[in-house]
VEXZASE-360124 format. One record per residue: x, y, z of N, C-alpha, C in turn. Coordinates in steps of 0.05 Angstrom, whole numbers, plus 32768, in hexadecimal, padded with zeros to 4 digits. Example, Ala and Ser with C-alpha at 12.3 -4.5 7.8 and 13.67 -1.06 7.14 Angstrom:
REM VEXZASE-360124
81087F8E809C80F67FA6809C81087FBE809C;81017FD3808E81117FEB808F81028001809D;
This chain:
REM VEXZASE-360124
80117FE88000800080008000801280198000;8015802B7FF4802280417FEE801380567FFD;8026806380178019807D801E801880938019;800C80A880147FFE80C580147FF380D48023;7FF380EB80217FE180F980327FD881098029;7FC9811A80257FAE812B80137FC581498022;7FC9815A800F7FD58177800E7FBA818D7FFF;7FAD819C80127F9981AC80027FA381C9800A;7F9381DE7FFD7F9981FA80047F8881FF8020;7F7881EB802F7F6E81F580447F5D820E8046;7F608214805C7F558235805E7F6E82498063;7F60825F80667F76827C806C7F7E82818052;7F8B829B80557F9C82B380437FA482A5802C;7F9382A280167F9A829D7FFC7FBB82A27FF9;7FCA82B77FFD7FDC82BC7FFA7FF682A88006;7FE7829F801380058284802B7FF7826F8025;7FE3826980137FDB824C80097FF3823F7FFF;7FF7824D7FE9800B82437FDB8022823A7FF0;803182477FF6804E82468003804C82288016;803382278020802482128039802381FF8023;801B81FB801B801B81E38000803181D58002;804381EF7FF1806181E97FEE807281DC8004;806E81E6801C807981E08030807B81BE8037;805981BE80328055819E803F80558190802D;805381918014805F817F7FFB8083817E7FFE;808781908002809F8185800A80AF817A801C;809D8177803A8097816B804E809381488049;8080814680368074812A8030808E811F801F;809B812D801780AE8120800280C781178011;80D0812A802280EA811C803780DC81098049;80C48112805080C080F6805F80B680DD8054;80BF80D8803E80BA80BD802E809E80C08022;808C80CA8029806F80C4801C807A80B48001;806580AF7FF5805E80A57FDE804D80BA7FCC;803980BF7FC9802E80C97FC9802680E47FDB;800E80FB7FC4800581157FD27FEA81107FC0;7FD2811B7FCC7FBB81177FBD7FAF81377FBD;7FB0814C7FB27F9D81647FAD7F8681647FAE;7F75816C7FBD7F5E815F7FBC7F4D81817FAB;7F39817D7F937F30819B7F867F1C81987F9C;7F1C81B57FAA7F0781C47FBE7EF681D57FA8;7ED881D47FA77ECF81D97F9A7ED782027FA1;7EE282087FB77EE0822A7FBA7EFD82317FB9;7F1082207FB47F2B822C7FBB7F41821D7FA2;7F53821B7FA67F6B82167F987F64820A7F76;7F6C82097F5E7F6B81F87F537F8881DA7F59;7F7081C27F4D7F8A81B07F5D7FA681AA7F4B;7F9F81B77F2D7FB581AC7F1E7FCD81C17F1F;7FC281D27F237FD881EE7F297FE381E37F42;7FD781E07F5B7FE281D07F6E7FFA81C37F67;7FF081AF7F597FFD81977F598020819B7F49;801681B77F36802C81BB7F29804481CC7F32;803A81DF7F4E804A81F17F60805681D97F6F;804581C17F7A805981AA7F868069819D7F7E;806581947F67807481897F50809381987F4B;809381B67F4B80AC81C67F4780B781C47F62;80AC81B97F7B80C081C07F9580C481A67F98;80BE818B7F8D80C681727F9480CF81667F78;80DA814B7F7A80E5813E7F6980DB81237F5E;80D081157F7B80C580F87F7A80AA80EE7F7B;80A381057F91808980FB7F98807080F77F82;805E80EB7F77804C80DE7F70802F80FC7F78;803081097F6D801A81207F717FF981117F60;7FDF81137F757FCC810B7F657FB7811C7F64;7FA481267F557F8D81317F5F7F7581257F66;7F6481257F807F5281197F8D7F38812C7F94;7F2A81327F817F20812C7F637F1D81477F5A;7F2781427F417F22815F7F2A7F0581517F24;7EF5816D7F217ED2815E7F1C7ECE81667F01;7EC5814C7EF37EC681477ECD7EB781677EC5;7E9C81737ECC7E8B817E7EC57E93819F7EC4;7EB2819F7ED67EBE81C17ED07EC881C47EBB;7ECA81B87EAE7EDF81BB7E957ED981A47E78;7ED881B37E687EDF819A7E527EF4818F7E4C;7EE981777E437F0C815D7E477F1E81657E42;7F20816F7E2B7F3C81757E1C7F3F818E7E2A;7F3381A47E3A7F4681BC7E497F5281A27E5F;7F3E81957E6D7F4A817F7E807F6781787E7A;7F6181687E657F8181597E507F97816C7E53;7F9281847E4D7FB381907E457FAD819A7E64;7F9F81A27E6F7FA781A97E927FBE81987E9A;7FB081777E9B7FBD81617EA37FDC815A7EA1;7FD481637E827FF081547E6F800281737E7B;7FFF81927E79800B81A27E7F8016819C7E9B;8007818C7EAE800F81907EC1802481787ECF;801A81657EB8802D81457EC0804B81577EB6;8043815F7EA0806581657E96807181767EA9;806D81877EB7807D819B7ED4807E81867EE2;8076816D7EE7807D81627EFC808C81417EF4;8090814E7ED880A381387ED6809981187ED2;807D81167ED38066810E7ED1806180F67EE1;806581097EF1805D80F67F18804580FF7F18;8027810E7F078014810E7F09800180FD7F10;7FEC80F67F167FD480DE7F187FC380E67F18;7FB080EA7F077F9780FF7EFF7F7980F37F0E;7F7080FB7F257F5680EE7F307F4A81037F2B;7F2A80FC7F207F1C810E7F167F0380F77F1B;7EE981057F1E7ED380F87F207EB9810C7F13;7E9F81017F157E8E810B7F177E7A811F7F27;7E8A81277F407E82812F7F527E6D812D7F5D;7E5F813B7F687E4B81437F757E3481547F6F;7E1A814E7F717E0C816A7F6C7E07817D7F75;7E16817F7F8E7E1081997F9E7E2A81AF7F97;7E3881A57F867E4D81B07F7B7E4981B57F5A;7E48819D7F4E7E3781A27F2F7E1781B07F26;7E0781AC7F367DF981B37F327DF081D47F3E;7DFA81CC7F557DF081E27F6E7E0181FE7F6B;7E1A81F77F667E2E82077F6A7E38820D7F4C;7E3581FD7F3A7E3E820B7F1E7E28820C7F0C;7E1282057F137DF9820B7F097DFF81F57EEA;7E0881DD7EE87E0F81C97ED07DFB81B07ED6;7DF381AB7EC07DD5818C7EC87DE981787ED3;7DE381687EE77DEB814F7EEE7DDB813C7EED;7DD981367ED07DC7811B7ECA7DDC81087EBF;7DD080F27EC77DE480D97EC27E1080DE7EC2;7E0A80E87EDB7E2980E27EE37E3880D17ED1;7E3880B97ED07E4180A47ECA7E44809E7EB9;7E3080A57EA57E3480A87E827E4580BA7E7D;7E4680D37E8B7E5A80F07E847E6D80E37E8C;7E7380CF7EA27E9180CD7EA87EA480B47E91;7E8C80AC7E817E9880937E757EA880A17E5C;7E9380B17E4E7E9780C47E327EA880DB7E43;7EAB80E87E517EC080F47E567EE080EB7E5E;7EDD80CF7E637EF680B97E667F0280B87E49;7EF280B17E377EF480A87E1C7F0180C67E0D;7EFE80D27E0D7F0880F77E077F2980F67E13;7F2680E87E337F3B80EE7E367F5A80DE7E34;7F4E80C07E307F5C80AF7E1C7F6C80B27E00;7F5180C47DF67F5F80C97DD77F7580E07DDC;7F6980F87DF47F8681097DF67F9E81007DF9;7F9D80EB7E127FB280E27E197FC380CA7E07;7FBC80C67DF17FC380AC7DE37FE480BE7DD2;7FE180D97DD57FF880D97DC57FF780DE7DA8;7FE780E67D937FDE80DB7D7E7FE080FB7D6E;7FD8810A7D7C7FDE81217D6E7FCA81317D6D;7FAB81257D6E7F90812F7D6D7F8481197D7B;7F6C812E7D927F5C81197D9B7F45811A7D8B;7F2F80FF7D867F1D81017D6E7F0A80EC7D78;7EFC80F37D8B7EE180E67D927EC080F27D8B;7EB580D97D8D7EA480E67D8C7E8A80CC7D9A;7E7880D57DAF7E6180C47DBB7E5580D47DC2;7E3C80CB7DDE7E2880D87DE57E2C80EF7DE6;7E3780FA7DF47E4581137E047E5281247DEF;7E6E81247DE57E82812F7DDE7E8981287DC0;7E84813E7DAF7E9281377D907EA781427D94;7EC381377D937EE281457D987EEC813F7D6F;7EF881557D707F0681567D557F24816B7D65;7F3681607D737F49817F7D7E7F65816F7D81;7F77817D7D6C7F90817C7D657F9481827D83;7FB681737D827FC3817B7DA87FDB81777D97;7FE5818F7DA2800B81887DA5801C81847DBA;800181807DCF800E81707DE9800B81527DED;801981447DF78017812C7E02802C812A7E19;8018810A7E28802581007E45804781047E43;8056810A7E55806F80FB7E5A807380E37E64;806280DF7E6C805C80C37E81804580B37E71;8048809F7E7F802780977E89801B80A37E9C;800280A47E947FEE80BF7EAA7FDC80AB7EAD;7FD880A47ECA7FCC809A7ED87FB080A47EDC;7F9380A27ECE7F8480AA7EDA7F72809C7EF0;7F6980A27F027F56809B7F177F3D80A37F16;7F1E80977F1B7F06809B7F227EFF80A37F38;7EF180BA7F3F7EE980AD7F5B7ECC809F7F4C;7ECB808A7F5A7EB680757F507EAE80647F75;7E98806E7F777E7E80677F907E7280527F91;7E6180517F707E4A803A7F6F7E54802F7F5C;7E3B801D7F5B7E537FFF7F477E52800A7F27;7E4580187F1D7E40801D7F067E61802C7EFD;7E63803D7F147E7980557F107E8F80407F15;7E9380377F267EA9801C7F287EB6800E7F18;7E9F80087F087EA67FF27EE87EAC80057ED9;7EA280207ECF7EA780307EC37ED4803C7EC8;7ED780377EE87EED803D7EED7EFC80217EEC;7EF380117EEE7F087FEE7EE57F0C7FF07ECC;7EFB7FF77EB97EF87FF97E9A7F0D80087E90;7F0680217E937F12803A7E877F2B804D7E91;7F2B80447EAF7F3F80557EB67F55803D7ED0;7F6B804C7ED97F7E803B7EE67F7A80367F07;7F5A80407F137F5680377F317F4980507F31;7F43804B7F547F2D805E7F597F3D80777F7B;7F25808E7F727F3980997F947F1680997F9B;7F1D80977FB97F0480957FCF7F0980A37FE2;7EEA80AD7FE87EF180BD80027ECD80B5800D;7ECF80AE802D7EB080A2803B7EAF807F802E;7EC88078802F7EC98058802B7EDA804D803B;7ECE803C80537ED9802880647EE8800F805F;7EEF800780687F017FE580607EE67FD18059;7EDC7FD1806A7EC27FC2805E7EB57FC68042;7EBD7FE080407EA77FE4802C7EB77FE2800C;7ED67FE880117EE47FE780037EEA7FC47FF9;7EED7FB980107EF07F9880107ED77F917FFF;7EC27F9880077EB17F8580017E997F8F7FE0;7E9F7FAF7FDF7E8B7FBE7FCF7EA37FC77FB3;7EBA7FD87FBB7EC87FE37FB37EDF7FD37FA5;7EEA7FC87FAB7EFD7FB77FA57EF27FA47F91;7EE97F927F967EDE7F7D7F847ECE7F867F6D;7EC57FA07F6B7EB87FA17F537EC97FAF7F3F;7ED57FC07F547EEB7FCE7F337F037FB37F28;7F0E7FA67F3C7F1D7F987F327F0E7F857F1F;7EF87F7C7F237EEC7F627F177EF17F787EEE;7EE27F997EF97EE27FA27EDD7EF07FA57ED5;7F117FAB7EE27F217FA77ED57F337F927EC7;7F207F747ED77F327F5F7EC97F257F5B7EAF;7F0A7F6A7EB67EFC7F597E9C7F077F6F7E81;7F0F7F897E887F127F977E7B7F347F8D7E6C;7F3B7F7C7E7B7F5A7F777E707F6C7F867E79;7F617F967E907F797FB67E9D7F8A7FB27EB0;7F937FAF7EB97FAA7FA97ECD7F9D7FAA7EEB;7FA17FA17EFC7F8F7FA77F157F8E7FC47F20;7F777FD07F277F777FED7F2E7F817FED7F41;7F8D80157F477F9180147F5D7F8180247F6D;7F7A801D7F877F6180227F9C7F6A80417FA8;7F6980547FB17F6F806D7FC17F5F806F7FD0;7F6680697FE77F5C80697FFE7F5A8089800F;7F47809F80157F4580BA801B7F3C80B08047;7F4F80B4805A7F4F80A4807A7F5780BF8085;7F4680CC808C7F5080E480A17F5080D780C1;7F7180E480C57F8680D280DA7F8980EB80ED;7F8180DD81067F8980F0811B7FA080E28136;7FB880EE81387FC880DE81487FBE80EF8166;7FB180E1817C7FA580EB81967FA880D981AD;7FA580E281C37FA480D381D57F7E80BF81D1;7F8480A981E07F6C809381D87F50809E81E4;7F5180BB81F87F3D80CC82037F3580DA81F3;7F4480E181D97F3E80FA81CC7F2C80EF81AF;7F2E80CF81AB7F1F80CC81947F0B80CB818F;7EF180D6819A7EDF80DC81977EDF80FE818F;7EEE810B81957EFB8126819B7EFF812D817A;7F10811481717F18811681557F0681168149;7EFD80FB81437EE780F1813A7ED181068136;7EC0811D81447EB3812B814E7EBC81478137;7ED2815481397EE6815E81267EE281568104;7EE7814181037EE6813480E77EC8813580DB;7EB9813580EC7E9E813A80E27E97814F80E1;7EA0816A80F47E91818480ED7EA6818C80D7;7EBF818980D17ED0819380BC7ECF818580A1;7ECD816B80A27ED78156808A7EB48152807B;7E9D8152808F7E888142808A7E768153806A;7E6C8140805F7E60814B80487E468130803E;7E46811B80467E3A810280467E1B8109804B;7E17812680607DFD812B805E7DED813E804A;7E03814380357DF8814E801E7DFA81378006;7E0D812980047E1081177FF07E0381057FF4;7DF280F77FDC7DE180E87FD97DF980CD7FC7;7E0880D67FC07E2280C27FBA7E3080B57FD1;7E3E80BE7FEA7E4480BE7FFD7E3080AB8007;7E1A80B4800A7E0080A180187DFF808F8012;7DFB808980007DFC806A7FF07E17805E7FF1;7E2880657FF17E4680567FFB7E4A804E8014;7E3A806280237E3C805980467E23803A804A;7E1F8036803C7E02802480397E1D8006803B;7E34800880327E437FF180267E567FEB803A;7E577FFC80507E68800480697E657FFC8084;7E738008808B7E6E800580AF7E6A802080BE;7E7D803380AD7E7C805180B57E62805C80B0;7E5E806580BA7E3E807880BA7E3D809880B0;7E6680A180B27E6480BB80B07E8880BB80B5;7E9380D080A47EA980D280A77EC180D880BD;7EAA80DE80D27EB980E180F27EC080B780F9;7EAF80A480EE7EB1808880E77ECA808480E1;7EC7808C80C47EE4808480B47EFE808C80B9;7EFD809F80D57F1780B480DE7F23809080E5;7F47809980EE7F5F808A80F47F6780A0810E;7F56809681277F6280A5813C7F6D80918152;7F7E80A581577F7F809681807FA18096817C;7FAC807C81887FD1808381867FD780798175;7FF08078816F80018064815F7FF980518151;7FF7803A81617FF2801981617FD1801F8156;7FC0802581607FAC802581597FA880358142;7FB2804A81307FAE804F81147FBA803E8107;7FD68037810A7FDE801F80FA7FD2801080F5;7FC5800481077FAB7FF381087F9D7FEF80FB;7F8E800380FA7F75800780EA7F78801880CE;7F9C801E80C27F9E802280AC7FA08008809A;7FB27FF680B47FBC7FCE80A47F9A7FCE8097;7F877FD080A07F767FC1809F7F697FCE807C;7F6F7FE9807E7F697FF180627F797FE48056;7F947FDA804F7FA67FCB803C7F9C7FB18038;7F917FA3804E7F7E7F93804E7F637F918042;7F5A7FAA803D7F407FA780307F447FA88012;7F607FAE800E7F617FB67FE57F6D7FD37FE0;7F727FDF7FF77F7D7FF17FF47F9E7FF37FE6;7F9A80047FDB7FB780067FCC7FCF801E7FCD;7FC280317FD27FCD80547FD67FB0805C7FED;7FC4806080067FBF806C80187FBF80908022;7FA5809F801E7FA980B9801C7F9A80BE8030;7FAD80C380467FAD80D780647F9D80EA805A;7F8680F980667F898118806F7F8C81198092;7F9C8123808C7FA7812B80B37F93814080BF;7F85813980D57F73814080E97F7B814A80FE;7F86815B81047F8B816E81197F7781738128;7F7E816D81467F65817D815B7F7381898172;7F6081A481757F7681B181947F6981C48190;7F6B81DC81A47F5181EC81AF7F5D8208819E;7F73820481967F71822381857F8D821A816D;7F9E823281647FA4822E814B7FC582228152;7FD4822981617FEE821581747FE681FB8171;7FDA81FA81837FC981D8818C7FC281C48164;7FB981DA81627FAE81C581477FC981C0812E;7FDD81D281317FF181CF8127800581BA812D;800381BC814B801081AA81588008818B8157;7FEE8184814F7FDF816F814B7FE781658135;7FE2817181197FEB817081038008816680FF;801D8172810980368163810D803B814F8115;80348147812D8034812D813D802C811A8129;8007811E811D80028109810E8012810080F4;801B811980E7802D811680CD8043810680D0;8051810D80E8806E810180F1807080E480F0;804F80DB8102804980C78103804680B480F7;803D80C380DA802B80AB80C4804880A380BB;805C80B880B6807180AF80A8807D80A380B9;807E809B80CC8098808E80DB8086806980D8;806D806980DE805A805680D3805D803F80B4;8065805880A4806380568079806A80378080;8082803D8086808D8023807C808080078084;80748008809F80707FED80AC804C7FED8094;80447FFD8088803080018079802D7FF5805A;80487FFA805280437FF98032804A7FDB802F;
C-alpha cells in the first residue's frame, strides 16, 4: 500500500496558500511519502496549478488530483491542463477526476446533472483520444463531437483515476480508466462493495488491476480525545448529509458518517486500523491529517505530531 496524505489550500490569506502548500509538499517528500493527493475545493485553489507549484519544489513525489469534477471544463481544456501539468512535474502526475456532486454541479455552477455516468464514460473516451499521442483528438458519441488538433502530449503515462461510488460508475472506472480515489468508504465497504467490482471490470476489461485510493482522516490523540476527534471530523470534513452519493455508499459500510471513518487514538491503534484498509484492497493510502486543540498553537501542534507519525509508521504500512 503506498502512502499519501491529501495537501489542500485550506482556509486563510489566499496569499500564504501557496507558500503552505509548498512547504508541506515538501515536507511529504523528505519524509518518504509516496504520494500527495490535491483535493479541487469547489471555492478555493485550482488543483492542477496546485499540483504544478508542487511539482517545481519536489522531484519524486507522485502528485494526484482528488477530484477535478468532469462538468467544469471541456475534455480537451481538461487534456492539455493535465498533459501541461504532467510535463512541469516531470510526469509524476495522476489525474482523479469524477462526476461530482450536485450540490456543486448543479447548485453551484448552475450545469444539468443528469446521468452522471453516461457523461463520465463519453467524457473518458475524449480523454483517451487526447492522451493517445496521435496528434488530434477525434471523437465522437452521446455527449461530445471532438475534431481538435493537439501539439501536446503525455511525457509519461498519465494515470487516470475515477472517483466511482456505485457499481455502474465502478465498472465504468475498471473499464476505462487505471482505479478509483474514495472518500466516505470504509474497509468493509471497500472489501466487500468497492474492490471486487472495479477489479472484476477491470479483468473483464483486459486492464491491469486498478488502483484503490483510499481518502482516512487520521488523528494522532490521546485514547480520551477520540471522540473529541471524531466529533471534529464531522463538523469540518462532513458533507454525507447533502450527498445523496455519499448516502448510498454508506449503505455498503459500517461508518455511518465520516467522524466513523476518522483513524484516531495513539500509535498502535491507527496503524491498526490503517493495516486493515490494505487489507480491504486498498492500494494508495491518502491521509488528511485531523488536528484538534482549543485554538490555533494547539491545532498546529496536533497536525505535526500526527504527520510525524504517519511517516515514521509508512514503512511498517506499505
Amino acid at each position: 500500500m503506498r502512502i499519501g496524505v491529501m495537501i489542500g489550500p485550506e482556509r486563510g490569506d489566499s496569499s500564504r496558500k501557496a507558500a503552505r502548500m509548498i512547504d508541506d509538499i515538501r515536507w511529504a517528500e523528505e519524509a518518504g511519502m509516496d504520494t500527495a493527493w490535491i483535493p479541487q475545493v469547489p471555492t478555493d485553489f485550482d488543483a492542477l496549478i496546485a499540483v504544478s507549484l508542487m511539482g517545481a519544489a519536489t522531484s519524486r513525489i507522485e502528485l494526484g488530483t482528488a477530484v477535478v469534477p468532469l462538468q467544469a471544463q471541456h475534455p480537451i481544456a481538461l487534456a492539455r491542463q493535465a498533459m501541461s501539468a504532467q510535463a512541469a512535474t516531470g510526469g509524476r502526475l495522476a489525474l482523479g477526476v469524477g462526476p461530482s456532486h450536485h450540490w456543486i454541479v448543479q447548485d453551484m455552477l448552475g450545469l444539468p446533472y443528469d446521468k452522471p455516468a453516461a457523461y463520465t464514460r463519453d467524457y473518458l473516451e475524449v480523454l483517451d483520444a487526447a492522451f493517445a499521442g496521435t496528434g488530434s483528438a477525434d471523437v465522437e458519441n452521446d455527449t461530445f463531437t471532438v475534431h481538435n488538433p493537439l501539439g501536446i502530449a503525455p511525457v509519461a503515462p498519465l494515470p487516470v483515476l475515477v472517483a466511482a461510488l456505485g457499481p455502474v460508475m465502478l465498472r465504468i472506472a475498471g473499464e476505462r480508466a487505471d482505479g478509483t480515489v474514495l472518500w466516505m468508504a470504509d474497509e468493509r465497504n471497500i472489501a466487500e462493495h468497492i474492490a471486487p467490482r472495479i477489479t472484476k471490470a477491470a479483468d473483464d476489461a483486459g486492464r491491469p488491476a486498478p488502483r484503490i485510493v483510499a481518502g482516512v482522516p487520521v488523528c494522532l490523540c490521546e485514547p480520551s480525545r477520540v471522540d473529541e476527534a471524531r466529533e471534529r471530523a464531522n463538523r469540518i470534513l462532513g458533507e454525507a448529509e447533502i450527498s445523496p452519493n455519499y448516502q448510498k455508499l454508506l449503505e455498503h459500510g459500517d461508518a455511518r458518517d465520516v467522524g466513523d471513518l476518522c483513524a484516531a487514538g495513539d500509535e498502535e491503534a491507527i496503524a491498526a486500523r490503517l493495516r486493515r484498509f490494505a487489507d480491504a484492497g486498498v492500494t494508495d493510502l491518502s491521509v488528511r491529517l485531523l488536528p484538534i486543540g482549543e485554538n490555533r498553537e494547539e491545532l498546529i501542534a496536533s497536525k505535526r505530531r500526527t504527520r510525524e507519525m504517519i511517516a515514521s509508521v509508512a514503512a511498517s504500512l506499505r
